[in-house]
DOMARDREN-184981 format. One record per residue (C-alpha): x, y, z. Coordinates in steps of 0.001 Angstrom, whole numbers, padded with zeros to 6 digits, always signed. Layout:
N
XYZ...
REM end
This chain:
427
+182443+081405+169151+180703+078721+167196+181830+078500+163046+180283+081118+161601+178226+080435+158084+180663+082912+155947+183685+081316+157185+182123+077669+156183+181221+078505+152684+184563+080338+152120+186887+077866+153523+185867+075801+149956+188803+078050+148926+191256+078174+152294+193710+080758+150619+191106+083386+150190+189613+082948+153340+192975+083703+154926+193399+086910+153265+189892+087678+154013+190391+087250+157915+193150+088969+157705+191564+092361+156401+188474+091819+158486+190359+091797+161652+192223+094824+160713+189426+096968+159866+187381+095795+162860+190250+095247+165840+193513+097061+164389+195070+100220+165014+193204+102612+162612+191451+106372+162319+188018+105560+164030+187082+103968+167629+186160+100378+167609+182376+100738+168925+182363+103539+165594+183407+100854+163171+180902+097900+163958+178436+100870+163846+179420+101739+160739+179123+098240+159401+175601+098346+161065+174557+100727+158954+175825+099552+155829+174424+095746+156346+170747+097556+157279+171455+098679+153535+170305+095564+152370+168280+094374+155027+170931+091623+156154+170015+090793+159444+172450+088194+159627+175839+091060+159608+173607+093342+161360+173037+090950+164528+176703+089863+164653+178207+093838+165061+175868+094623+166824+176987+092451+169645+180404+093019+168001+179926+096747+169162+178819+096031+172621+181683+094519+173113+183871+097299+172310+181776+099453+174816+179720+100581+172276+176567+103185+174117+173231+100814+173577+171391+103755+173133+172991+104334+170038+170963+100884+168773+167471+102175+168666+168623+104037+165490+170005+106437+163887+168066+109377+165954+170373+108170+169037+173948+108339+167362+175822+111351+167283+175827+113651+164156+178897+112877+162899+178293+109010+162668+174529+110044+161216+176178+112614+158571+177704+108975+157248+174103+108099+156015+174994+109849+152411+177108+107804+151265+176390+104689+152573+173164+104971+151095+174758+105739+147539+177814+103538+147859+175267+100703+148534+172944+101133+145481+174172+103893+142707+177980+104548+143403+178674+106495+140582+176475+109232+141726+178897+110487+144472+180735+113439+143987+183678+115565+145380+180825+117702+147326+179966+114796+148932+183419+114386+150351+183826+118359+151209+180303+118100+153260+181518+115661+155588+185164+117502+155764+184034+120884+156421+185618+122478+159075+182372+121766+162127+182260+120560+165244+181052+116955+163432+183910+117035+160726+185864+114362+159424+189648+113494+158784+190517+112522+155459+192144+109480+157621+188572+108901+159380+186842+109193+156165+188653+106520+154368+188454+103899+156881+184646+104433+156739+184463+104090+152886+186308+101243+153128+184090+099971+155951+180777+100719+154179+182256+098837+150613+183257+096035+152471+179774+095598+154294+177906+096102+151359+180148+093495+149497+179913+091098+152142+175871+091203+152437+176086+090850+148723+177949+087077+149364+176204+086337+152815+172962+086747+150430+174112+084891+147656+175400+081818+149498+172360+081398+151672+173784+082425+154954+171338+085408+156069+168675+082303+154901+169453+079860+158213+172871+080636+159421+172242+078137+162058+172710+075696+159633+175438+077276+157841+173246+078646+154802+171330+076411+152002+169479+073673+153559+170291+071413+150222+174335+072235+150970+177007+070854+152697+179283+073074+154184+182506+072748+155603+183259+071762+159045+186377+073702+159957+186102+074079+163268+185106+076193+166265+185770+080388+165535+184362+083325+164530+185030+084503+161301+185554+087998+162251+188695+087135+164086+191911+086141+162758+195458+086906+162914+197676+089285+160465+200642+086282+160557+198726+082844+160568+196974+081226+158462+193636+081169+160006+192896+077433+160720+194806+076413+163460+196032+079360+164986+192191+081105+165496+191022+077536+166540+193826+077749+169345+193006+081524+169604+189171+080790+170652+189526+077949+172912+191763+080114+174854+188653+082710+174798+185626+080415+175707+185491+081282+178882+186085+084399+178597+183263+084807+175915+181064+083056+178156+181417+085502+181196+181349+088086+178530+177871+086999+177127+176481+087073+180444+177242+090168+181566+175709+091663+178276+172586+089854+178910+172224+091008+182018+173697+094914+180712+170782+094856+178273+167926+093460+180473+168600+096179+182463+168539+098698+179798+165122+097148+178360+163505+097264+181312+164274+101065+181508+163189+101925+178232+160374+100022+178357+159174+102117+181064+160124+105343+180135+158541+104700+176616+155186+103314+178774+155149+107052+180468+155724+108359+177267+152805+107051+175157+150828+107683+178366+151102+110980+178247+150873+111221+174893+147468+109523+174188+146497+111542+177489+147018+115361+175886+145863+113607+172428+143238+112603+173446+141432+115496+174256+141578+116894+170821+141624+113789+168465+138392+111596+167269+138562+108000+167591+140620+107670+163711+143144+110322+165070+146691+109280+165913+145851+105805+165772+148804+104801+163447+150905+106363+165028+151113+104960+167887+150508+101416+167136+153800+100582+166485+156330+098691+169037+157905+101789+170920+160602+099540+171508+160829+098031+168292+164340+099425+167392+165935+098698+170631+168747+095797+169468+169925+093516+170719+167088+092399+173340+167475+089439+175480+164494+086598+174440+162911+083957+177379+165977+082010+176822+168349+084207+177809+170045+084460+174195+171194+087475+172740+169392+088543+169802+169442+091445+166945+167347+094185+165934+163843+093913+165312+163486+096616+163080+166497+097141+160506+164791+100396+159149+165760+102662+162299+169374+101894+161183+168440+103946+157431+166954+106907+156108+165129+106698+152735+164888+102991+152606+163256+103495+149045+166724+104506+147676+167599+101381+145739+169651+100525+142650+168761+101528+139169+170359+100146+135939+173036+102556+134970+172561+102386+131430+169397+104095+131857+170398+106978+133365+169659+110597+132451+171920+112016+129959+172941+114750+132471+174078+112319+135162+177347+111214+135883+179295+109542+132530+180929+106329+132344+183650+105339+134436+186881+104843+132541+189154+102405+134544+192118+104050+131919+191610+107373+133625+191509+106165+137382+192505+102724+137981+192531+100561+141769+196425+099927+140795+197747+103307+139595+195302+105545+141766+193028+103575+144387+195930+101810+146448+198199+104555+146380+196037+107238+148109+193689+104456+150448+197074+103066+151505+198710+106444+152184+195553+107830+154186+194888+104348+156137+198635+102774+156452+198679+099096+155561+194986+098660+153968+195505+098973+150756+197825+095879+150930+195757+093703+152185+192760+094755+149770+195501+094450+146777+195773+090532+148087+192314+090248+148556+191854+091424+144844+194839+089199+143582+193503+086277+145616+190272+085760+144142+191419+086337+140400+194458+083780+141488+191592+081069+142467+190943+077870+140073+188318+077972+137772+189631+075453+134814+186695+073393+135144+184038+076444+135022+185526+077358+132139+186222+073789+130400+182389+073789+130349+182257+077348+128989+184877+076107+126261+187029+078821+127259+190263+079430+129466+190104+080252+133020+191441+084329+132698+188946+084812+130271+185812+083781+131923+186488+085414+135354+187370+088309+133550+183567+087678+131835+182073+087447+134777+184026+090688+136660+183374+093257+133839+179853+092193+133791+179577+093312+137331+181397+096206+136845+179592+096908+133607+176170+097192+135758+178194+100150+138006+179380+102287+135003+182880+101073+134478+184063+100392+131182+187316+099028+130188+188326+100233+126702+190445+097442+126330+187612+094383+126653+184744+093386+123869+181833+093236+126295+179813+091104+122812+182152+088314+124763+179848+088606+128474+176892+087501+126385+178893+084682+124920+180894+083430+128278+177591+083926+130593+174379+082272+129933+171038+083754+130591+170342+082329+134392+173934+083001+135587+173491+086625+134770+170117+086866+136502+172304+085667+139414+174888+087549+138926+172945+091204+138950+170617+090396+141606+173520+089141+144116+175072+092412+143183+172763+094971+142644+169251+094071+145451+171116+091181+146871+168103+091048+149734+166284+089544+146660+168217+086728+146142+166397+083525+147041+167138+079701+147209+165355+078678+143647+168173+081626+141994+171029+079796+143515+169662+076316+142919+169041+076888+139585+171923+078099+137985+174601+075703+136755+173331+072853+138486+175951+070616+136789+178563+072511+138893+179695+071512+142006+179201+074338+144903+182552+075348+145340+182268+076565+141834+179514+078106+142737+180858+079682+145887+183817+081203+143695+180900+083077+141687+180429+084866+144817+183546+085641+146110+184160+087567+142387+180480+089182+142995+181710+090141+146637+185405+091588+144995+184487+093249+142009+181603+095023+143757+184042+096399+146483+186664+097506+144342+183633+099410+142161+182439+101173+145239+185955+102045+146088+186643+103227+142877+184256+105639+142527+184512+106953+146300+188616+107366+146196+188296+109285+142701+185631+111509+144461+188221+112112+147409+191272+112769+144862+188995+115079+143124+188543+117078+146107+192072+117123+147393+193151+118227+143913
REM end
């Protein structure tokens, strides 16, 4: 229940946050397509992406809550095909989105025993983008760093009060009413906590011996046929090493030990677009398929609601003050958020014919777009010297808005490219 770091470095602009609680409760604790335990899975998944244990640890006890089989969180072996067919395109949503295609969307809507709605399959894209988005700012403001202190050391962040930011209300704005809204649920959270310690003591215990028997057995019948080099790495690792969350010596519930189990290919990573092989996908013309003549139509139509509070999302963060970024850039405000998103889509393959991109290399200077691509592109790279170092005359709100365009225009790009490739394949 305590303030969560994301919440603290957002609330330096209280408007966004708002509409950010907003669609994060209704993707994670509305009426939708997919069961709850499905969707903090799904998030799972997405944050293990980029190796952000910080998202990973809070759905994971996010998904024992909603009942969510523990089994499932020793990997991906342990979920049911369905959920594991999702790996696809989470893995190219995260890093290359403009490889996926209409055959990507057919695969996982084939008429099986493990098929997809088009309803189901839209919440999860949605899901994935906004993960992968949200690791991208969690990254880039320092939170997955110490988010026991709220992220940078060198920063001070807000202190807004006591609530989680994955909670809020559709009607309120989020500061009083969730502060009212979690005092009412201490207690509750406390009994709650308890009784998943005790739930997942009880299932470590069990594994732990069944995987002792296991090994047993194993180096037993090994044994008899293997030299002293054979087998040896494999079995030196931690049996239990992707069982998450464990309970430590002081009774605290903690996250996975091993993000890999929640991947496949983990070598899959982002490569600049512009060097692409000729034969590979072409550039992405936002005049041909657009996020307000195309994307909100069909994601709101197939998941009722959702596409109005992305549109406000969207809207929010270009609505956000940035006169004095740009006074120092000697240009106006529209302009050099409009620099700074086309850069970042630039990097996924979408061109607007309408923009001189000679004007990124004017507006941006050298260290910001270092920033900029890494919090985008291998956001798991980004470390505290980046952030420190670029535009140390501004103050860190300014810098925090940086992010919250990084963590937009990244999500509408994913989107982008994954509605097209569903309109392609219901035309």
């Amino acid at each position: 229940g305590r303030l969560e770091a994301v919440t603290q470095q957002m609330g330096y602009h209280p408007q966004y946050l708002d509409s950010f609680l907003k669609t994060q409760h209704y993707l994670m604790h509305m009426d939708g397509p997919l069961p709850f335990d499905c969707r903090h899975y799904i998030a799972i998944m997405a944050a293990a992406r980029h190796h952000c244990r910080y998202l990973v640890n809070l759905h994971v006890l996010q998904f024992l809550r909603a009942g969510g089989d523990p089994q499932w969180l020793r990997g991906l072996e342990f979920i049911p095909p369905k959920l594991r067919n999702l790996n696809e395109i989470n893995k190219i949503l995260a890093h290359r989105p403009w490889l996926i295609t209409k055959e990507h969307i057919e695969k996982l809507l084939k008429i099986s025993e493990w098929s997809w709605s088009l309803a189901e399959l839209v919440h999860a894209v949605v899901l994935l983008a906004h993960c992968h988005a949200l690791a991208s700012f969690v990254f880039g403001c320092g939170c997955e760093q110490d988010e026991g202190l709220g992220g940078r050391g060198s920063l001070k962040p807000l202190s807004l009060g006591n609530q989680c930011f994955c909670e809020a209300t559709a009607g309120n704005s989020y500061s009083q009413e969730l502060l009212r809204i979690n005092r009412k649920r201490s207690l509750d959270s406390c009994m709650e906590l308890d009784s998943l310690r005790e739930r997942m003591q009880r299932i470590h215990v069990e594994t732990e011996g069944r995987d002792e028997m296991r090994l047993l057995q194993q180096d037993r019948e090994e044994g008899k046929g293997q030299g002293a080099e054979g087998g040896v790495q494999e079995h030196c690792s931690d049996p239990s090493a992707g069982l998450s969350p464990l309970a430590d010596t002081d009774g605290e519930v903690t996250g996975a030990t091993n993000l890999a189990c929640y991947m496949q290919d983990p070598d899959f990573g982002y490569q600049d677009f512009a060097r692409r092989d000729e034969d590979q996908t072409q550039v992405f013309r936002v005049q041909d398929y657009s996020w307000e003549d195309h994307g909100f139509s069909l994601v709101n139509r197939l998941y009722s609601d959702i596409g109005h509070l992305l549109d406000e999302k969207f809207r929010m963060v270009d609505g956000l003050q940035s006169s004095a970024m740009a006074k120092r850039q000697g240009c106006e405000p529209s302009v050099f958020k409009r620099g700074i998103w086309n850069y970042i889509h630039c990097m996924f393959g979408i061109r607007y014919d309408d923009y001189d991109y000679a004007e990124v290399n004017q507006l941006l200077e050298r260290m910001l777009k270092v920033y900029i691509k890494t919090v985008t592109c291998y956001p798991e790279k980004t470390n505290s010297e980046m952030f420190d170092r670029f535009w140390k005359q501004f103050k860190h709100s300014e810098k925090v808005h940086v992010n919250l365009l990084i963590l937009e225009a990244r999500m509408q790009a994913e989107l982008l490219y994954a509605l097209q490739a569903i309109t392609q394949y219901m035309i």
